[in-house]
C-alpha positions in Angstrom: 74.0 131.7 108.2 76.0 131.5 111.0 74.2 128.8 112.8 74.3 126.7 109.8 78.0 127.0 109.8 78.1 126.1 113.0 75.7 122.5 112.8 77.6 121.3 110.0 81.0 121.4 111.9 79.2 120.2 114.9 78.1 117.2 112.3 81.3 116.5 110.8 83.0 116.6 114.4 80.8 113.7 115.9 81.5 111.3 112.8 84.5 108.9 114.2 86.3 108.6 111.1 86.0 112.3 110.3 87.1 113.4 113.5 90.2 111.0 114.1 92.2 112.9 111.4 91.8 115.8 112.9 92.3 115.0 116.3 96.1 114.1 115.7 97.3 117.5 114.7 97.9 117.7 111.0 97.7 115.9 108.4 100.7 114.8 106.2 100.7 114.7 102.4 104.2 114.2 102.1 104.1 110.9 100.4 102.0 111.6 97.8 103.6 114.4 96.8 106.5 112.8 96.8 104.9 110.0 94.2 103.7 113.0 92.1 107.0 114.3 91.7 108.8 112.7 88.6 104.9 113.6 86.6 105.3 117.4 87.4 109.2 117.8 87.0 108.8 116.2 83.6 105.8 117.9 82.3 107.6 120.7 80.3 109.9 118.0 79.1 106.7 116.4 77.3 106.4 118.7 75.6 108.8 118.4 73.4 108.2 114.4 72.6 108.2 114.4 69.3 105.4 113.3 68.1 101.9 112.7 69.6 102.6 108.8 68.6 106.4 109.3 70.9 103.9 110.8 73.3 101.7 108.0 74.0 104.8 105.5 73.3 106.1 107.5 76.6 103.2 107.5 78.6 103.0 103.6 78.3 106.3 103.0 79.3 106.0 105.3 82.3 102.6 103.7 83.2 104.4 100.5 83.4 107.7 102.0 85.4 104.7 103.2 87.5 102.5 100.1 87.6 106.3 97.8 89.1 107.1 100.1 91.3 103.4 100.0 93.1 103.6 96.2 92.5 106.8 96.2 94.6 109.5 95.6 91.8 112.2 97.1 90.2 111.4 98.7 87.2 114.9 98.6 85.7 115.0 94.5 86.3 111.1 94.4 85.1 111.8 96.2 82.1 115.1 94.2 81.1 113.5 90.9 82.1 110.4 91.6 80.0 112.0 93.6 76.8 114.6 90.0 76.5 111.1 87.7 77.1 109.0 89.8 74.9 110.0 87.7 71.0 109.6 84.2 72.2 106.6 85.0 74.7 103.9 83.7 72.9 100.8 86.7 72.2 98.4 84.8 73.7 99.6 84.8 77.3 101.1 88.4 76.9 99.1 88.9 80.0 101.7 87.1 82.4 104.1 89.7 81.6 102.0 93.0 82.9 103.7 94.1 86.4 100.7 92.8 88.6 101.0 88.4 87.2 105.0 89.2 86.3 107.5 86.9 88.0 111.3 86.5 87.2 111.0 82.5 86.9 109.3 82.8 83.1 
């Protein structure tokens, strides 16, 4: 059993893109949990929704806080700018106003 321990280490040690991770000491996880943060301090706080309607209300505004912030904007700005658009924006371009096609100009 041994020996077979030993051949697969040998085999993941001579794959480059296995073995550069390793070579540089640790590896750091730091940012990602930071990202995961916000989900796991408010998990117990979900609990108490409401509803399961208020539930899935709140998970689709915090998949689109989410979504801006990976696409680089401010959620607070994106949020305003698209809550103010949202009456007059007519349904069937309601695309241009998800975070990864949004821009300010309208």
């Amino acid at each position: 059993m041994a020996d077979k321990i030993g051949a697969v280490k040998g085999d993941l040690v001579s794959i480059p893109m296995i073995q550069s991770p390793f070579s540089r000491g640790s590896i750091d996880n730091n940012h990602i949990e930071r990202l995961m943060r916000p989900w796991a301090m408010g998990r117990k706080a979900w609990l108490f929704a409401g509803s399961e309607l208020a539930g899935q209300r709140a998970a689709v505004v915090m998949s689109l806080v989410q979504s801006a912030k990976l696409h680089g904007h401010d959620p607070w700005a994106y949020l305003k700018d698209v809550l103010e658009r949202l009456l007059a924006h007519p349904n069937s371009r309601i695309e241009e106003l998800l975070p990864h096609r949004w821009n300010t100009a309208g």
